[in-house]
Predicted model as a PDB file, atoms N, CA, C, CB and O in Angstrom, pLDDT in the B-factor column:
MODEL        1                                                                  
ATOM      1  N   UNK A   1     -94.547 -88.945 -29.736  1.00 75.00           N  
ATOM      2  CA  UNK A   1     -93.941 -87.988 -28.843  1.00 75.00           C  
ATOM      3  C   UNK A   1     -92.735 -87.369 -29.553  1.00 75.00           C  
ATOM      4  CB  UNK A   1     -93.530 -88.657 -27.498  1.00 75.00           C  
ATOM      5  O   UNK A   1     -91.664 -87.959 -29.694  1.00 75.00           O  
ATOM      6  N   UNK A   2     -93.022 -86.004 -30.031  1.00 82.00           N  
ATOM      7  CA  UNK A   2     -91.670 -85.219 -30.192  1.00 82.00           C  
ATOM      8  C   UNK A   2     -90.210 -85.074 -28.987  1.00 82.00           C  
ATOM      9  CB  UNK A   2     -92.257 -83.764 -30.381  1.00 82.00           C  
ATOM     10  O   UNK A   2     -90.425 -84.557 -27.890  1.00 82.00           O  
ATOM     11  N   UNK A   3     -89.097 -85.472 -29.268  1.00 88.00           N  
ATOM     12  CA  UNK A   3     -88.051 -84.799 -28.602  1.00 88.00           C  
ATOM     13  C   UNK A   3     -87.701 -83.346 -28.770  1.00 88.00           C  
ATOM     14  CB  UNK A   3     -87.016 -85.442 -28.882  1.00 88.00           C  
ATOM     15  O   UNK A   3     -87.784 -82.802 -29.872  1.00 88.00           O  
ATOM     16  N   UNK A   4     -87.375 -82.819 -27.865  1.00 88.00           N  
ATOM     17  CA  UNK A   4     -86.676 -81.508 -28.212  1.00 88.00           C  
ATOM     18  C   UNK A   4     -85.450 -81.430 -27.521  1.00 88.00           C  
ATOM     19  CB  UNK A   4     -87.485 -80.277 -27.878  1.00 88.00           C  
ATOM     20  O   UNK A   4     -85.010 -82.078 -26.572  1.00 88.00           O  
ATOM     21  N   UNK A   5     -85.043 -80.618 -28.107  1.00 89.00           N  
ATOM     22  CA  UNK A   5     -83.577 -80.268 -27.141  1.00 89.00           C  
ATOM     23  C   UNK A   5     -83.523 -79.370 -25.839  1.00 89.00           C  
ATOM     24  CB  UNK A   5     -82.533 -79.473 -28.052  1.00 89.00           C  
ATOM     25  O   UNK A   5     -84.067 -78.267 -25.838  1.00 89.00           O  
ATOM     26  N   UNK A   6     -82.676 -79.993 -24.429  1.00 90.00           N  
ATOM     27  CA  UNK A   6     -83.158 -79.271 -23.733  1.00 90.00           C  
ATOM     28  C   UNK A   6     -82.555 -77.796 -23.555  1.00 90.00           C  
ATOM     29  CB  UNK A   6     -83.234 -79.953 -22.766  1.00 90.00           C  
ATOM     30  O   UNK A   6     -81.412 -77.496 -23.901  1.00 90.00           O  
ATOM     31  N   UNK A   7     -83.460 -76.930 -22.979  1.00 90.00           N  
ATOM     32  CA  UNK A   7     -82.620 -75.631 -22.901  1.00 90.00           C  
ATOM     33  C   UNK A   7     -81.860 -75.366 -21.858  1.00 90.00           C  
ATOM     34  CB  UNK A   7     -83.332 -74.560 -22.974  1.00 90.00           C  
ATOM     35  O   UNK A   7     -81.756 -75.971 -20.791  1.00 90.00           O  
ATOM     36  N   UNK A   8     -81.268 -74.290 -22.295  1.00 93.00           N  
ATOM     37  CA  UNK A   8     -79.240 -74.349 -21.309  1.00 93.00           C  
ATOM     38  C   UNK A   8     -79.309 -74.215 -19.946  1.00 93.00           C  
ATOM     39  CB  UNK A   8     -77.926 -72.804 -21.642  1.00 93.00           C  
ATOM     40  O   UNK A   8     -78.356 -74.647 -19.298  1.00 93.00           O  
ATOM     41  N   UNK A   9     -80.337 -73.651 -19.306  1.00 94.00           N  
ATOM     42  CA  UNK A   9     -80.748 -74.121 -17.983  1.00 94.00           C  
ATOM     43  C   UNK A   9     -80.679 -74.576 -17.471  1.00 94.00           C  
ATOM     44  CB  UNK A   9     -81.229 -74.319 -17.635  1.00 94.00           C  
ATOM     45  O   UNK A   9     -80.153 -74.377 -16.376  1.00 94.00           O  
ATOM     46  N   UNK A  10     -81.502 -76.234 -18.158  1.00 93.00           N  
ATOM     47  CA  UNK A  10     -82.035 -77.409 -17.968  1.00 93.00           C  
ATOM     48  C   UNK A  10     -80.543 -78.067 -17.965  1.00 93.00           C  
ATOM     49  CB  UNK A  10     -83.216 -77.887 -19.088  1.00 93.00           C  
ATOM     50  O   UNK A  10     -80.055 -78.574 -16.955  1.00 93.00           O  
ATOM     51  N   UNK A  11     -79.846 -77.988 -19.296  1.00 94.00           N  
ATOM     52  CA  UNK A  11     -78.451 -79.029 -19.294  1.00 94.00           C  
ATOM     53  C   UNK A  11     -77.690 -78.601 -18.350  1.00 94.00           C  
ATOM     54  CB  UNK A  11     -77.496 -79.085 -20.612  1.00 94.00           C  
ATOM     55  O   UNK A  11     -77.160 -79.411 -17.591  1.00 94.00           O  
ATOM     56  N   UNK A  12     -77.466 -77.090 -18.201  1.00 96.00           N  
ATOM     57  CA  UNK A  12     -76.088 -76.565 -17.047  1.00 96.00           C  
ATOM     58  C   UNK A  12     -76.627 -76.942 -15.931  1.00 96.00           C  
ATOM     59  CB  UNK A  12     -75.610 -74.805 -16.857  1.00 96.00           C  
ATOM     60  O   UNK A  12     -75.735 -76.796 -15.096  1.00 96.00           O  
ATOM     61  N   UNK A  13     -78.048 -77.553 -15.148  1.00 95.00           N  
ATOM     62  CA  UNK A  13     -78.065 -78.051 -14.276  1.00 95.00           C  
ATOM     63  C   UNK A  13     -77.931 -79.466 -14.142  1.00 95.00           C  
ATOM     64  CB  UNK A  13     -78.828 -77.638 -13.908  1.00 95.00           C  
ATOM     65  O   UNK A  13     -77.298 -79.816 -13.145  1.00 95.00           O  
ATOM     66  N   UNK A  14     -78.307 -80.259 -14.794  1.00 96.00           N  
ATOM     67  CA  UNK A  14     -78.017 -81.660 -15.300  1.00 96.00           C  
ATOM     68  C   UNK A  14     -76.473 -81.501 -15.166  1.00 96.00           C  
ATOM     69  CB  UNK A  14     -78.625 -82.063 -16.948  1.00 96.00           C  
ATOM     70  O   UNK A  14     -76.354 -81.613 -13.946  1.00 96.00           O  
ATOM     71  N   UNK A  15     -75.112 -81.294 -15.692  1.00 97.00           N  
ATOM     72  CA  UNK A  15     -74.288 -81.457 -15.312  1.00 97.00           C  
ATOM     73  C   UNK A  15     -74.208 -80.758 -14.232  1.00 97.00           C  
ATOM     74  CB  UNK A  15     -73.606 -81.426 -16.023  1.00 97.00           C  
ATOM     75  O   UNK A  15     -73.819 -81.642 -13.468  1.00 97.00           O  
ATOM     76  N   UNK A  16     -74.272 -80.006 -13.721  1.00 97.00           N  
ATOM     77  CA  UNK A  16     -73.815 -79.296 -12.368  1.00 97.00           C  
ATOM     78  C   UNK A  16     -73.860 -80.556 -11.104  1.00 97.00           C  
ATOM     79  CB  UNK A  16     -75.048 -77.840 -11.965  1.00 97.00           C  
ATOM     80  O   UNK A  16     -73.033 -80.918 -10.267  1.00 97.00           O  
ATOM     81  N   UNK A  17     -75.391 -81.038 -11.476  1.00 96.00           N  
ATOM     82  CA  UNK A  17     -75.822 -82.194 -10.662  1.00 96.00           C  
ATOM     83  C   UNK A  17     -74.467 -83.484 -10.722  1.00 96.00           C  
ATOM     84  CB  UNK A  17     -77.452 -82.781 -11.404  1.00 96.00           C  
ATOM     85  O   UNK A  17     -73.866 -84.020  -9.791  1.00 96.00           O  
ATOM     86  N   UNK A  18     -74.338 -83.664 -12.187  1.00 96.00           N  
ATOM     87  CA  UNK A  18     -72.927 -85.014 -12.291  1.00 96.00           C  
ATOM     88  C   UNK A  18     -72.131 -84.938 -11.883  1.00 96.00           C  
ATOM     89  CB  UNK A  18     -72.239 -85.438 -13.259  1.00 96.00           C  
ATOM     90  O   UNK A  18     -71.586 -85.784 -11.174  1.00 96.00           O  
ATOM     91  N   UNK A  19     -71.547 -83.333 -12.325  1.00 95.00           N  
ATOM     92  CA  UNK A  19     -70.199 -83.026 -11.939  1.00 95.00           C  
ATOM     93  C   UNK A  19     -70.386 -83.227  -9.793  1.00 95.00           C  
ATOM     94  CB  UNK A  19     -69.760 -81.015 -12.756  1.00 95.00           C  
ATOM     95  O   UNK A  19     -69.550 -83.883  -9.172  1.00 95.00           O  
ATOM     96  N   UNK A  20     -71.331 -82.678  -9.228  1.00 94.00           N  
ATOM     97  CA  UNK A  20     -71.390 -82.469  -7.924  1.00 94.00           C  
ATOM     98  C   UNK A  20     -71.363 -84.733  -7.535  1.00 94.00           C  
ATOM     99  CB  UNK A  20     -73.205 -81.159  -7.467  1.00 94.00           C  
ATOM    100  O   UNK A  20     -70.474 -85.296  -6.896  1.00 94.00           O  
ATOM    101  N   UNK A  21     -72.028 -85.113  -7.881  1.00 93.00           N  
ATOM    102  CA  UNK A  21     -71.759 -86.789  -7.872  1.00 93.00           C  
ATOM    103  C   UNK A  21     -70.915 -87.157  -8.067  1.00 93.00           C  
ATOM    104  CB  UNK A  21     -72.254 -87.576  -8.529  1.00 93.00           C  
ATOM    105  O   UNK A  21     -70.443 -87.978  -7.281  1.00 93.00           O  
ATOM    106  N   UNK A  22     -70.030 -86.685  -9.519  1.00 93.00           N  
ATOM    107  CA  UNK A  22     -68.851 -87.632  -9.607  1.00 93.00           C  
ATOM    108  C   UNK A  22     -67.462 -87.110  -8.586  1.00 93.00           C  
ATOM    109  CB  UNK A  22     -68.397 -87.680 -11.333  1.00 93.00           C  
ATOM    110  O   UNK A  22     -66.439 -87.784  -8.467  1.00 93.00           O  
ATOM    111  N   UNK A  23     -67.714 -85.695  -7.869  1.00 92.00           N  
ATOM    112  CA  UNK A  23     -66.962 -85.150  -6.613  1.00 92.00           C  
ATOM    113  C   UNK A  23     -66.992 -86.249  -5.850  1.00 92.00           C  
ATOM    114  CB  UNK A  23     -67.566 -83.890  -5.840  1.00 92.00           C  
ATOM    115  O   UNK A  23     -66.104 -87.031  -5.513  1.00 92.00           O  
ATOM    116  N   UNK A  24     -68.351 -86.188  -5.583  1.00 90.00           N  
ATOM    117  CA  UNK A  24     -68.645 -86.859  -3.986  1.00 90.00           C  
ATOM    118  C   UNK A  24     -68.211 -88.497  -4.399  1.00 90.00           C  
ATOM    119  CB  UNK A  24     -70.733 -86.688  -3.305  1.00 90.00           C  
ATOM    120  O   UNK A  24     -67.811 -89.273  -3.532  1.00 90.00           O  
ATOM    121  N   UNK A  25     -68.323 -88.812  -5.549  1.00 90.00           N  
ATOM    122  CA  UNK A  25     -67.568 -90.146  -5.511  1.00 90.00           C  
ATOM    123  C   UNK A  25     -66.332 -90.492  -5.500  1.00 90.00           C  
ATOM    124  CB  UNK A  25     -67.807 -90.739  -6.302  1.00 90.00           C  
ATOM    125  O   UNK A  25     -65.837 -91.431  -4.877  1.00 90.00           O  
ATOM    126  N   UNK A  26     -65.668 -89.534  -6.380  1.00 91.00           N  
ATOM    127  CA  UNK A  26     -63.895 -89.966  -6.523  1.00 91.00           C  
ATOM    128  C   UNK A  26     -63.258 -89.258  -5.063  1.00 91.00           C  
ATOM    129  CB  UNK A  26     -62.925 -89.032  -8.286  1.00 91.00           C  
ATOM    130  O   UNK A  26     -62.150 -89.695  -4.752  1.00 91.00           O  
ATOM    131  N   UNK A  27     -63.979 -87.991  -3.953  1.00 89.00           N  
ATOM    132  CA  UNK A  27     -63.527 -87.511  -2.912  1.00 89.00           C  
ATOM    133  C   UNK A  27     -64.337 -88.107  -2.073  1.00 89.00           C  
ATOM    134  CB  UNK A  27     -63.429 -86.204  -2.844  1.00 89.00           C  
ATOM    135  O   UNK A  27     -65.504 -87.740  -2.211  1.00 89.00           O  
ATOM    136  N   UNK A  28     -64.047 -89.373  -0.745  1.00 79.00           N  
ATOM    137  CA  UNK A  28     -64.848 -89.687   0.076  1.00 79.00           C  
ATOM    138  C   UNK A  28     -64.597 -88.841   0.979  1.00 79.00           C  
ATOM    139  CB  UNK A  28     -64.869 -90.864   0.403  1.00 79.00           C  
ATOM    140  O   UNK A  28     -65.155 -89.188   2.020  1.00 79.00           O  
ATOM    141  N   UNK A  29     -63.747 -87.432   1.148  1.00 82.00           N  
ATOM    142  CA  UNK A  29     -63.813 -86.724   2.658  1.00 82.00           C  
ATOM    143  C   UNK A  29     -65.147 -86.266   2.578  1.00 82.00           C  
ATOM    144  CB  UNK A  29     -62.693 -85.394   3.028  1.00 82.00           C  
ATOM    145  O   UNK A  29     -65.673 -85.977   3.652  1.00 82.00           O  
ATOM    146  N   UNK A  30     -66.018 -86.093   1.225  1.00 78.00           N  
ATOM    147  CA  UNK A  30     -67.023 -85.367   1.614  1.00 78.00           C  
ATOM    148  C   UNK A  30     -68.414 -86.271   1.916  1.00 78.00           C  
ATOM    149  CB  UNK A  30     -67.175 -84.328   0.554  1.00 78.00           C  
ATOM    150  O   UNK A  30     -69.399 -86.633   1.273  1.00 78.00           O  
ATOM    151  N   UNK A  31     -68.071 -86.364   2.823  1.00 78.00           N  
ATOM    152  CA  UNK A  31     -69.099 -87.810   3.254  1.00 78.00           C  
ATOM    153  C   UNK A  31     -70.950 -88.011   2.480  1.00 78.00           C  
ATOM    154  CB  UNK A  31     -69.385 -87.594   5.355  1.00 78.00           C  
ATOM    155  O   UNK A  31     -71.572 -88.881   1.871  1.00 78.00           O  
ATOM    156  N   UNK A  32     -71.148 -86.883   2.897  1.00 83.00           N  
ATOM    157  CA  UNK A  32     -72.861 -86.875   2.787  1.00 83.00           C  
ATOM    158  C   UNK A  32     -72.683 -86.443   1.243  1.00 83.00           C  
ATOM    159  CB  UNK A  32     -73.952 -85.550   3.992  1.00 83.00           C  
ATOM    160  O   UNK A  32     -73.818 -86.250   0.809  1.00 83.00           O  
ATOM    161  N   UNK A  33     -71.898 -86.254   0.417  1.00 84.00           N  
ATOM    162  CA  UNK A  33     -72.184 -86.316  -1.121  1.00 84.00           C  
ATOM    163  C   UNK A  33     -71.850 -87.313  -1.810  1.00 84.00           C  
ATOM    164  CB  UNK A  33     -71.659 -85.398  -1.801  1.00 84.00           C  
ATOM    165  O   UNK A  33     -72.314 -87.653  -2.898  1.00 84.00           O  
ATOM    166  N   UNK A  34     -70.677 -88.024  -0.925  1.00 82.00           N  
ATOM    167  CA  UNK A  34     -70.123 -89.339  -1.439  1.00 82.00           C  
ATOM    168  C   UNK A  34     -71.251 -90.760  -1.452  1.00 82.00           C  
ATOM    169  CB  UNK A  34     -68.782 -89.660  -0.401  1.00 82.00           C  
ATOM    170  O   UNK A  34     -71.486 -91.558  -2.359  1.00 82.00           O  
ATOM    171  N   UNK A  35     -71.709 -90.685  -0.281  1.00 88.00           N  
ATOM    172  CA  UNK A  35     -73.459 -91.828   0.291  1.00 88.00           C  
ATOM    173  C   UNK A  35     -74.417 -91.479  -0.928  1.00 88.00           C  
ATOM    174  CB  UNK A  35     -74.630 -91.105   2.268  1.00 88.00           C  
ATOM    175  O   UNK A  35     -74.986 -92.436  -1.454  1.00 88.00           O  
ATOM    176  N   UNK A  36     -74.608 -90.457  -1.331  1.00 91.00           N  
ATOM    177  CA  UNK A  36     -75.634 -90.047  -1.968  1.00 91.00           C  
ATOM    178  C   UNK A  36     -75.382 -89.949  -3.746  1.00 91.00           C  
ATOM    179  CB  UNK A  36     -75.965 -88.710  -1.251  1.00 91.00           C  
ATOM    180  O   UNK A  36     -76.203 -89.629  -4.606  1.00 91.00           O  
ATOM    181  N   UNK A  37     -73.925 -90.356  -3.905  1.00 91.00           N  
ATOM    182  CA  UNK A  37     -73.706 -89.862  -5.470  1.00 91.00           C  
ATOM    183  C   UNK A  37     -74.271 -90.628  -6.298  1.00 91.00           C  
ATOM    184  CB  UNK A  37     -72.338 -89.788  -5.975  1.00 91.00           C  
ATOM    185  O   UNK A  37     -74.499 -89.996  -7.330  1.00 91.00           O  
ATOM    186  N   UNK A  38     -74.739 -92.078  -6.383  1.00 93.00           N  
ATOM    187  CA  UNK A  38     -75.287 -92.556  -7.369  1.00 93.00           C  
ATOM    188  C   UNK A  38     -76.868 -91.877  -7.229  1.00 93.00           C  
ATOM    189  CB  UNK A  38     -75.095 -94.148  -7.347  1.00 93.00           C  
ATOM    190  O   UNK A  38     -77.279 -91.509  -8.330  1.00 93.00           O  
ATOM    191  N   UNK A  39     -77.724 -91.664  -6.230  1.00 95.00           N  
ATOM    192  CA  UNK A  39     -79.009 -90.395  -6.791  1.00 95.00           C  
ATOM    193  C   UNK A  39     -78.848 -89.672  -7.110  1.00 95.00           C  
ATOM    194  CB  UNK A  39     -79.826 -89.774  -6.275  1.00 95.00           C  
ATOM    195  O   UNK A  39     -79.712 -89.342  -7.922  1.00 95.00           O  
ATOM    196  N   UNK A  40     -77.688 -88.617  -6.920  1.00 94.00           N  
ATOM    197  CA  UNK A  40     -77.195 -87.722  -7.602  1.00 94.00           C  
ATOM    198  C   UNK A  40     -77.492 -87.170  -8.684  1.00 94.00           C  
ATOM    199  CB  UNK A  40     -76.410 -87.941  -7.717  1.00 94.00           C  
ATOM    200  O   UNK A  40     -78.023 -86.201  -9.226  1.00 94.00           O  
ATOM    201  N   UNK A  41     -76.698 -88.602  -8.879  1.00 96.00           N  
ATOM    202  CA  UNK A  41     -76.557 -88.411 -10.846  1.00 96.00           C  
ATOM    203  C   UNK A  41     -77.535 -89.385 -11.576  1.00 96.00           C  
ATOM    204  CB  UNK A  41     -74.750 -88.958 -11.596  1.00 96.00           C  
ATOM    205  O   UNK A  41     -77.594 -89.620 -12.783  1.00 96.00           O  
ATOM    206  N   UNK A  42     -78.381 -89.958 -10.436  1.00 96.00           N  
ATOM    207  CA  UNK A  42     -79.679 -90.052 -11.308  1.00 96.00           C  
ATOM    208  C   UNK A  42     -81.199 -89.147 -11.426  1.00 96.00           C  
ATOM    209  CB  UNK A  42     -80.060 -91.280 -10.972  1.00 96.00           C  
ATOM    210  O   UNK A  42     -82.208 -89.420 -12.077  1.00 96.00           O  
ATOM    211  N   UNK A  43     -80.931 -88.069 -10.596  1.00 96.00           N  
ATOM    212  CA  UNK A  43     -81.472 -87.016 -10.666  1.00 96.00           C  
ATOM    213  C   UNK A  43     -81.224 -85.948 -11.532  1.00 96.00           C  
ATOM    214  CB  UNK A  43     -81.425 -86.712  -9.748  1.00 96.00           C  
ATOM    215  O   UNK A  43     -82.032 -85.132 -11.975  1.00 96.00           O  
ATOM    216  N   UNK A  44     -79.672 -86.065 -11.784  1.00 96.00           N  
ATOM    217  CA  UNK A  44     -79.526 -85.226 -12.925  1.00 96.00           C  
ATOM    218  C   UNK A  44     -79.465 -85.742 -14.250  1.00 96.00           C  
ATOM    219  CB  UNK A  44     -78.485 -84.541 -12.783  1.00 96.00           C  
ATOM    220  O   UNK A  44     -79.603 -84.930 -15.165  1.00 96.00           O  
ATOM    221  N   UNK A  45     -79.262 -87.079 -14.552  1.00 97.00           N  
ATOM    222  CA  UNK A  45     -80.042 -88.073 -15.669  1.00 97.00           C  
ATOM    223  C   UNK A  45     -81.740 -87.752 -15.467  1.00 97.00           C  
ATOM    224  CB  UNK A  45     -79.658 -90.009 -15.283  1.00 97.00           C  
ATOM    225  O   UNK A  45     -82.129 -87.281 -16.535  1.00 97.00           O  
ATOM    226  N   UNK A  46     -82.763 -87.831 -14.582  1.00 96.00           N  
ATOM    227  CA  UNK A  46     -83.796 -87.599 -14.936  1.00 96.00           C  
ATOM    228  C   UNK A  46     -84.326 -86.126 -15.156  1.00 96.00           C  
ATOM    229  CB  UNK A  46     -84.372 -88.241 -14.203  1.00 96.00           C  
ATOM    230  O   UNK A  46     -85.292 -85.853 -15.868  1.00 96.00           O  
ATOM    231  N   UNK A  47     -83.548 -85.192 -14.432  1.00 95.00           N  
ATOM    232  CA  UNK A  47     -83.536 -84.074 -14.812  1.00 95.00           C  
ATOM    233  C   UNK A  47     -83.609 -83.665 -16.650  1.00 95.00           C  
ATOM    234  CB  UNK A  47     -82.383 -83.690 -14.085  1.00 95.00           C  
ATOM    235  O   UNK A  47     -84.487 -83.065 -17.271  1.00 95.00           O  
ATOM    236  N   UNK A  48     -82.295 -84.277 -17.136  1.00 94.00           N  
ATOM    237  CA  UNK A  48     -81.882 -83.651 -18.280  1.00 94.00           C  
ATOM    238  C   UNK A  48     -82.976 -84.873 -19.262  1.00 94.00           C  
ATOM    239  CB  UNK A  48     -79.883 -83.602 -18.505  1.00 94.00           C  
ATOM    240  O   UNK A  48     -83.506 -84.223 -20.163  1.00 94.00           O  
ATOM    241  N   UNK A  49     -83.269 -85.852 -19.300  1.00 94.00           N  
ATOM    242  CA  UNK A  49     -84.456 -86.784 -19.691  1.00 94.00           C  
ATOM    243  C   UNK A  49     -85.691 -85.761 -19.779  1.00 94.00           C  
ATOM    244  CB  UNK A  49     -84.743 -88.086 -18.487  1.00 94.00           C  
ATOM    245  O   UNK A  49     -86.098 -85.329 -20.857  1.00 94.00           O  
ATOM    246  N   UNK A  50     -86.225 -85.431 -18.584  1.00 93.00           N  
ATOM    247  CA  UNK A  50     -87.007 -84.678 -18.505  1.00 93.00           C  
ATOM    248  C   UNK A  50     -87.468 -83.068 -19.412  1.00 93.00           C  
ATOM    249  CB  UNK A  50     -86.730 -84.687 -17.440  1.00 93.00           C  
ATOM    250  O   UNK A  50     -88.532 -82.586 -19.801  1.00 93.00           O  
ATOM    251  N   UNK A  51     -85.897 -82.605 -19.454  1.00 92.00           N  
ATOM    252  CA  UNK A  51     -85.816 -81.791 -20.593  1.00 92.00           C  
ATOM    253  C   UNK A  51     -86.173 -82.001 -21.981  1.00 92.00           C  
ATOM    254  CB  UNK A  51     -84.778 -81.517 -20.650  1.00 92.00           C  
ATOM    255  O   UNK A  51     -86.841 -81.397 -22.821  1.00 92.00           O  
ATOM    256  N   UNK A  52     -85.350 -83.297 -21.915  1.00 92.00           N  
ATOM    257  CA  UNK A  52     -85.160 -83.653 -23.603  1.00 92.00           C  
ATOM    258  C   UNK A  52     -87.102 -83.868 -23.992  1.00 92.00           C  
ATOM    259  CB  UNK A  52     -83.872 -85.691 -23.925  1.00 92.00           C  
ATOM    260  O   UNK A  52     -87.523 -83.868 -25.149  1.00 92.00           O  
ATOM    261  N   UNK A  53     -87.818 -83.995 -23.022  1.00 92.00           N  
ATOM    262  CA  UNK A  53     -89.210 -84.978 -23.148  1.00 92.00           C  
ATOM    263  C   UNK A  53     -90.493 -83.484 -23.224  1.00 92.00           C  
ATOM    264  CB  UNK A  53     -89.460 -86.378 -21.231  1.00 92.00           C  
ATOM    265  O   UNK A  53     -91.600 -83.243 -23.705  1.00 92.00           O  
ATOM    266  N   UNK A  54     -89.544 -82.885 -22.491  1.00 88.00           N  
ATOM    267  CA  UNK A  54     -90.965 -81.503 -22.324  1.00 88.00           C  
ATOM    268  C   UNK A  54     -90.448 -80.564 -23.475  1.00 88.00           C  
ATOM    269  CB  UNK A  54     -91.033 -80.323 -20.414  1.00 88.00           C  
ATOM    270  O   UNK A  54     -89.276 -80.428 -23.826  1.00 88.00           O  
ATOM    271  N   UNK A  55     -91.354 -80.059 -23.896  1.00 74.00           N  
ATOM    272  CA  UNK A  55     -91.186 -78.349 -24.394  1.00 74.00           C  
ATOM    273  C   UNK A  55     -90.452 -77.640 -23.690  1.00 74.00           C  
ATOM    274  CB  UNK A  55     -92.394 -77.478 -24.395  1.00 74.00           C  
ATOM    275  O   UNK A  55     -90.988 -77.852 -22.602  1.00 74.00           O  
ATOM    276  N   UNK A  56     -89.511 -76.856 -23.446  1.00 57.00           N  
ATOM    277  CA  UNK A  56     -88.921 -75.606 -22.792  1.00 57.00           C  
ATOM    278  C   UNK A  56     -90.297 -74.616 -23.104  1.00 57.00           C  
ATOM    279  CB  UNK A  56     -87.237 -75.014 -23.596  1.00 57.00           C  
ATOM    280  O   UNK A  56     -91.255 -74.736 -23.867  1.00 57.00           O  
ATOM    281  N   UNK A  57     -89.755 -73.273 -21.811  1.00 52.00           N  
ATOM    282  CA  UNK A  57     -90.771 -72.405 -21.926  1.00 52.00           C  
ATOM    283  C   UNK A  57     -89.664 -71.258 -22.307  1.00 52.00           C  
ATOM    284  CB  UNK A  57     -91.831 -72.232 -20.547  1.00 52.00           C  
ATOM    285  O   UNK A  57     -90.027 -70.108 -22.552  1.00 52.00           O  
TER     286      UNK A  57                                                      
ENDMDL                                                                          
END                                                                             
């Protein structure tokens, strides 16, 4: 299996996703992002995985 690198899409959403998790974790006013931040940011870990694993189009 070749890796590739993912394209800027793919990564600026992968962090968009962390950055939005590591909010909802260090700010508990925001309740329903704070419950949910560790899927979060394992959605945007499998997200950017997912990149690294496929071809870009």
């Amino acid at each position: 299996m070749n890796l590739n690198a993912p394209t800027q899409m793919v990564f600026i959403i992968a962090v968009v996703l962390a950055l939005v998790a590591l909010i909802g974790y260090f700010m508990p006013t925001i309740a329903i992002i704070g419950v949910y931040s560790f899927w979060i940011m394992t959605v945007a870990f499998i997200v950017l995985a997912a990149g690294v694993m496929f071809r870009g189009a």
